[in-house]
C-alpha positions as semicolon CSV with decimal commas, in nm:
position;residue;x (nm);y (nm);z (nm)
1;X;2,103;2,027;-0,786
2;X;1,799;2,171;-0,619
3;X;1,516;2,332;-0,740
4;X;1,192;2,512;-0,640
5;X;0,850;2,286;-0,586
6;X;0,657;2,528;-0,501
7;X;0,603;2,896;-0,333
8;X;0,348;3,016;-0,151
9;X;0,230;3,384;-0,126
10;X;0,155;3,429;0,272
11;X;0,085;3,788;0,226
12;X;0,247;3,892;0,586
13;X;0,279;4,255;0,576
14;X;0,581;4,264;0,663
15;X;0,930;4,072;0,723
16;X;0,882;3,668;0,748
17;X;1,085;3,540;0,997
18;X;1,014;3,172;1,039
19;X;0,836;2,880;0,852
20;X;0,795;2,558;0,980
21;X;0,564;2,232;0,813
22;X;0,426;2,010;1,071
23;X;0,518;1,579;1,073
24;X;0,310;1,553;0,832
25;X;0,408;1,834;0,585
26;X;0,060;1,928;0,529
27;X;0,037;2,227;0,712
28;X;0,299;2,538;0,721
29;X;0,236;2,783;0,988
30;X;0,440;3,118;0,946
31;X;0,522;3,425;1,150
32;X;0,645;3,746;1,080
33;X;0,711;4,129;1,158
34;X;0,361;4,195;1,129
35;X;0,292;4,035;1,478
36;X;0,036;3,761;1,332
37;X;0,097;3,385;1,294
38;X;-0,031;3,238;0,968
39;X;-0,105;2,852;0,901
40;X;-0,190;2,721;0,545
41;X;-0,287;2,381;0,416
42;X;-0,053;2,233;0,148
43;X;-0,107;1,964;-0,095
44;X;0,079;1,732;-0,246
45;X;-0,042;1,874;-0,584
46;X;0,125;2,201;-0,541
47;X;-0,148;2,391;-0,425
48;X;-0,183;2,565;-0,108
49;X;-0,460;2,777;0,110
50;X;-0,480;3,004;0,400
51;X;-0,641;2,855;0,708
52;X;-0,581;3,088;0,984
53;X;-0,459;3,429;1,089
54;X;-0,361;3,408;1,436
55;X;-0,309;3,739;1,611
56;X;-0,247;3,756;1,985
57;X;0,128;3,864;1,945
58;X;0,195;4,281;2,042
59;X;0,531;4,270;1,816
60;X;0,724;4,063;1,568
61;X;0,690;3,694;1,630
62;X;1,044;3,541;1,548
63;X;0,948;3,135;1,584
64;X;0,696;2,875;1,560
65;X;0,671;2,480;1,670
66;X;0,441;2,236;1,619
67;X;0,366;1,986;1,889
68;X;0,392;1,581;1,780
69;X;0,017;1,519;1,633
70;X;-0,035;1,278;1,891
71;X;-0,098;1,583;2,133
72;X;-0,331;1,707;1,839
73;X;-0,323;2,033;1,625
74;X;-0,090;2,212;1,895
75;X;0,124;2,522;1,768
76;X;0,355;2,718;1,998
77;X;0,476;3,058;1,954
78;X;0,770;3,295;2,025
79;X;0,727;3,688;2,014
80;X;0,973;4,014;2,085
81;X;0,657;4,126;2,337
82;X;0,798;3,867;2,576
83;X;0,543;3,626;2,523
84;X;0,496;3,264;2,462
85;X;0,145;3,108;2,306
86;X;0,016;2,799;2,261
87;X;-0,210;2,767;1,981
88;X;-0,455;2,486;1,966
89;X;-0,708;2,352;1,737
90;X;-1,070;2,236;1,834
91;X;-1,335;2,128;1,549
92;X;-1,122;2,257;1,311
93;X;-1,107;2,583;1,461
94;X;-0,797;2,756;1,598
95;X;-0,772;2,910;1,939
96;X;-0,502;3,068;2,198
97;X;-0,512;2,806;2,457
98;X;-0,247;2,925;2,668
99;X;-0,023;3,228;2,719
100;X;0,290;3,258;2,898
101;X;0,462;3,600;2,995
102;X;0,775;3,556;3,258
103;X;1,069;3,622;3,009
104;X;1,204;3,946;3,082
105;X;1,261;4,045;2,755
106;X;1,244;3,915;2,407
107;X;1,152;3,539;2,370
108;X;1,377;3,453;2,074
109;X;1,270;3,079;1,951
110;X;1,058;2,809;2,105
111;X;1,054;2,447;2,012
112;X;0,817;2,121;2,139
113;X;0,983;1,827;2,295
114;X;0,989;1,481;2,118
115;X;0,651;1,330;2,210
116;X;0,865;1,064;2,400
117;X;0,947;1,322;2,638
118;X;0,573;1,389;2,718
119;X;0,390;1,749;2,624
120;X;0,649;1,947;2,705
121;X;0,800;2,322;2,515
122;X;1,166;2,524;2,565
123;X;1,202;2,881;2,525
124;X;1,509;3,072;2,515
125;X;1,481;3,461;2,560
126;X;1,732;3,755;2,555
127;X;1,715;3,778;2,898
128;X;1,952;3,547;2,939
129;X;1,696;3,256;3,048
130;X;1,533;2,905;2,904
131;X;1,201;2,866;2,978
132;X;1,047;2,514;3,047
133;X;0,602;2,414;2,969
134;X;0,504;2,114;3,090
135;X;0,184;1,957;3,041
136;X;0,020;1,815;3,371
137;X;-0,247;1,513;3,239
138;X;-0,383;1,519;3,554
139;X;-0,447;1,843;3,658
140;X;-0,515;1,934;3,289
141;X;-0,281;2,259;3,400
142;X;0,057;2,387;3,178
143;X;0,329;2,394;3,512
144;X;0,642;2,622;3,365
145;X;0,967;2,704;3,530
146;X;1,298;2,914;3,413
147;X;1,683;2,814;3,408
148;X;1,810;3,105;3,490
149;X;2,173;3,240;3,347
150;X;2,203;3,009;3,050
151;X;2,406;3,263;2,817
152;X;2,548;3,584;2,913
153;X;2,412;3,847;2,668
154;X;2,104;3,674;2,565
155;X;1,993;3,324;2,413
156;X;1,918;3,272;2,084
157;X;1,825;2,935;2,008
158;X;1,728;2,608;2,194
159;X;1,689;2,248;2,013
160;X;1,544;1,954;2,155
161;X;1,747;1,559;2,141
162;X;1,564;1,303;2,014
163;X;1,367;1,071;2,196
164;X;1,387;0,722;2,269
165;X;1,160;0,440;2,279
166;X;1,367;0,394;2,670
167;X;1,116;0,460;2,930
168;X;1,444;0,576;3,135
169;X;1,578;0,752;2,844
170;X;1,764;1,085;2,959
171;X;1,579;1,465;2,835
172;X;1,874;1,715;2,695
173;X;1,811;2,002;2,449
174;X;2,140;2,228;2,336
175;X;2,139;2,615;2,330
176;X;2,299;2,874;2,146
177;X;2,364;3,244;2,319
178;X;2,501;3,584;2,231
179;X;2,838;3,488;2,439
180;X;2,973;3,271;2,166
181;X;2,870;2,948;2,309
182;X;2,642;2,624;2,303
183;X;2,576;2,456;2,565
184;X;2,381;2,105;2,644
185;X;2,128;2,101;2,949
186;X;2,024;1,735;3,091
187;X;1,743;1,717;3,294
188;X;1,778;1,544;3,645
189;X;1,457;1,367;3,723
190;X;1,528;1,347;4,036
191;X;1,559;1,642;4,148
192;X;1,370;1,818;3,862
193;X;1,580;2,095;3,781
194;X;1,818;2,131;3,501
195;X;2,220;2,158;3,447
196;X;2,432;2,258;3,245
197;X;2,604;1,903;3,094
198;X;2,858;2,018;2,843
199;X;2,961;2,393;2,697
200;X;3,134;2,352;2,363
201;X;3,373;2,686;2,267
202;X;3,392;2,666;1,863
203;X;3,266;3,031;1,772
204;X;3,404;3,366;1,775
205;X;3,103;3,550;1,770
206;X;2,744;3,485;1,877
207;X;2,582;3,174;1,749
208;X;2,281;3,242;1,652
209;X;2,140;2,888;1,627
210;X;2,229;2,483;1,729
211;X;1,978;2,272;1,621
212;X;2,029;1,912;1,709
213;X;1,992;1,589;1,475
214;X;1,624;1,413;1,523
215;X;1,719;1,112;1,474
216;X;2,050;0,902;1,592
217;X;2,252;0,701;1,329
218;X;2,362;0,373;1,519
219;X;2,386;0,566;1,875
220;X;2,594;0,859;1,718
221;X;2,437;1,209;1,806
222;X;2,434;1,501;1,628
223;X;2,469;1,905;1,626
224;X;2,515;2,218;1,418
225;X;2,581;2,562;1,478
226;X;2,606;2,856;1,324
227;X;2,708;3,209;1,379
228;X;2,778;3,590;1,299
229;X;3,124;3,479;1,259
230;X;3,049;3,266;0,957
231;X;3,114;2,930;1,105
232;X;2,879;2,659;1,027
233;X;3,018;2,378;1,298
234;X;2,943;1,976;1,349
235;X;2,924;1,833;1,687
236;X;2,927;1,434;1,710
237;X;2,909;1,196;2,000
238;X;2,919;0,813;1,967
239;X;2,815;0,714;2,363
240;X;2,668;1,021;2,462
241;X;2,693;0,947;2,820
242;X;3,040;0,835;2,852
243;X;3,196;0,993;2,531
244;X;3,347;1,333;2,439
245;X;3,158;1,556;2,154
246;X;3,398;1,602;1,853
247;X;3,326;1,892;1,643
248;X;3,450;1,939;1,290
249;X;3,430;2,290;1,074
250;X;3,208;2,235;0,790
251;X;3,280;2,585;0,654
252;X;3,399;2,881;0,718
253;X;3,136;3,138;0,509
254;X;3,198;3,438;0,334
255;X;2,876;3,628;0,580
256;X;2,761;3,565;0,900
257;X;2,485;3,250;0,934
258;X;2,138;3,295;1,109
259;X;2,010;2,932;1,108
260;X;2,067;2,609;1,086
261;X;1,822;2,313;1,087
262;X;1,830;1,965;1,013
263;X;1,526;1,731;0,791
264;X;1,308;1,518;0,975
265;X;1,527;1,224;0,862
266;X;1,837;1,390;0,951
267;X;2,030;1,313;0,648
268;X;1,955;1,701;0,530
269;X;2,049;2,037;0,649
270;X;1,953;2,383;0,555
271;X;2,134;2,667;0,648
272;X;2,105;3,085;0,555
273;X;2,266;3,405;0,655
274;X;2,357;3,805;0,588
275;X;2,349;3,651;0,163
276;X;2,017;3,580;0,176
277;X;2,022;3,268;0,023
278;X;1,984;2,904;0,142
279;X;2,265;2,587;0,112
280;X;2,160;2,262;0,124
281;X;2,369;2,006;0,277
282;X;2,350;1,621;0,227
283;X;2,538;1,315;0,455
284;X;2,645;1,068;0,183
285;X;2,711;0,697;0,329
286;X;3,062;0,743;0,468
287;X;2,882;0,972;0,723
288;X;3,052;1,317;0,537
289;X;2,858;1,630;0,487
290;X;2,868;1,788;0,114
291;X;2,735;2,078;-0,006
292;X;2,435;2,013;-0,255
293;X;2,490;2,207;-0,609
294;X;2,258;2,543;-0,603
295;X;2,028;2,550;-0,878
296;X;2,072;2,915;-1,028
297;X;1,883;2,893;-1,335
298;X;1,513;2,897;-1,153
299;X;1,274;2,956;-1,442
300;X;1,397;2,678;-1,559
301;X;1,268;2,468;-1,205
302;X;0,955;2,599;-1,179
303;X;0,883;2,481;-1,521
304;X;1,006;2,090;-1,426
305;X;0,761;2,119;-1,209
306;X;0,446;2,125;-1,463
């Protein structure tokens, strides 16, 4: 069963929409309604404390990312004003470092690359378009670009593969849009410019989020969705460049499902919707996904806690 280790009080003014820890899981940066970005320290004791109010945002801020550490304290942000900021942290202070305003219309989540894949940042927006940051070492410059016509109606997710200790090693990321589909984009370094690889047809209504596995078990590949049509959906590939995805219906819920995301070691997943509550889901060692127990009686796992 699971149980509660700890809350924190953020004291956003308004809706939450998005918490995310960083590698390390000692710091949580949040975002909410009230158009400010918060990040707190947390400690394995339990405790936690505020660090940082970051405002910069001119309406509610839906998603955050943090960049690999390697890049150092980088945080990127995704707002309904259209914008995208980078956050970054000098001396222990925190800073807008960069801000990026071509989406046409709402930019609905934003997620760092694997730090294989260099500094790099997607965007997805309701305008129907997935933006691309890259960071030039040289010129010390971000350099951005847009795929345009992703999703008709809007996109509402985007999810990075994992990378790969290949220096040759092929970029994707998958994305999830308002006109019931996910699709997989492979970059062609060639040529620089990004296609569509794959579009997978398993929801009825718009999926609201595919997040993909970060981290590969034996080659095989991994992806959820999820949707307003209730469907919570698993995508596999063995050989992702020569194979087929498979996808398999992992449930069919009672309310429509907003998100989706895997753990860091992939052998987790986390999903909520319209119920406003969150299942856990666990891959046992025949590869099979089941549905972690839900702790009800939670008095009772705070005080296990102590």
């Amino acid at each position: 069963m699971t149980t509660i280790r700890q809350r924190i009080d953020t004291q956003h003014r308004d809706a939450i929409h998005d918490a995310q820890l960083n590698i390390y899981g000692n710091r949580l940066a949040t975002c909410g309604s009230d158009r400010l970005v918060k990040i707190f320290e947390v400690r394995p004791n339990g405790q936690s404390y505020p660090l940082i109010e970051l405002s910069g945002h001119n309406g509610p801020v839906w998603k955050v990312s943090w960049a690999h550490p390697k890049y150092g304290g980088l945080l990127a942000s995704a707002s309904y004003d259209k914008k995208v900021i980078i956050w970054q942290e000098v001396n222990g202070r925190w800073q807008k470092t960069y801000e990026w305003e071509t989406h046409e219309a709402s930019v609905t989540s934003v997620a760092f690359a694997p730090h294989q894949f260099g500094l790099m940042l997607a965007s997805s927006s309701a305008d129907g378009t997935i933006g691309i940051l890259r960071f030039d070492g040289q010129t010390q410059q971000w350099q951005s670009s847009r795929i345009q016509y992703c999703h008709d109606q809007g996109v509402n997710s985007v999810s990075w593969a994992p990378g790969t200790a290949d220096p040759n090693g092929k970029k994707r990321f998958v994305s999830a849009g308002n006109d019931k589909l996910v699709k997989i984009w492979l970059l062609n370094e060639e040529l620089n410019e990004w296609t569509c690889e794959k579009t997978i047809h398993c929801h009825k209504d718009f999926v609201r989020e595919a997040a993909w596995c970060p981290v590969t078990n034996k080659g095989q590949h991994s992806i959820v969705s999820c949707g307003l049509d209730g469907n919570l959906v698993l995508y596999r590939i063995s050989d992702i460049d020569t194979a087929e995805w498979k996808s398999k219906l992992l449930e069919q819920a009672p309310c429509a499902l907003y998100h989706a995301s895997f753990s860091p070691c992939g052998s987790f997943l986390s999903v909520s919707g319209d119920d406003n509550m969150i299942t856990l889901w666990r891959e046992n060692l025949q590869g099979q996904w089941i549905k972690i127990p839900r702790e009800n009686k939670e008095r009772e796992g705070m005080g296990q806690q102590r």
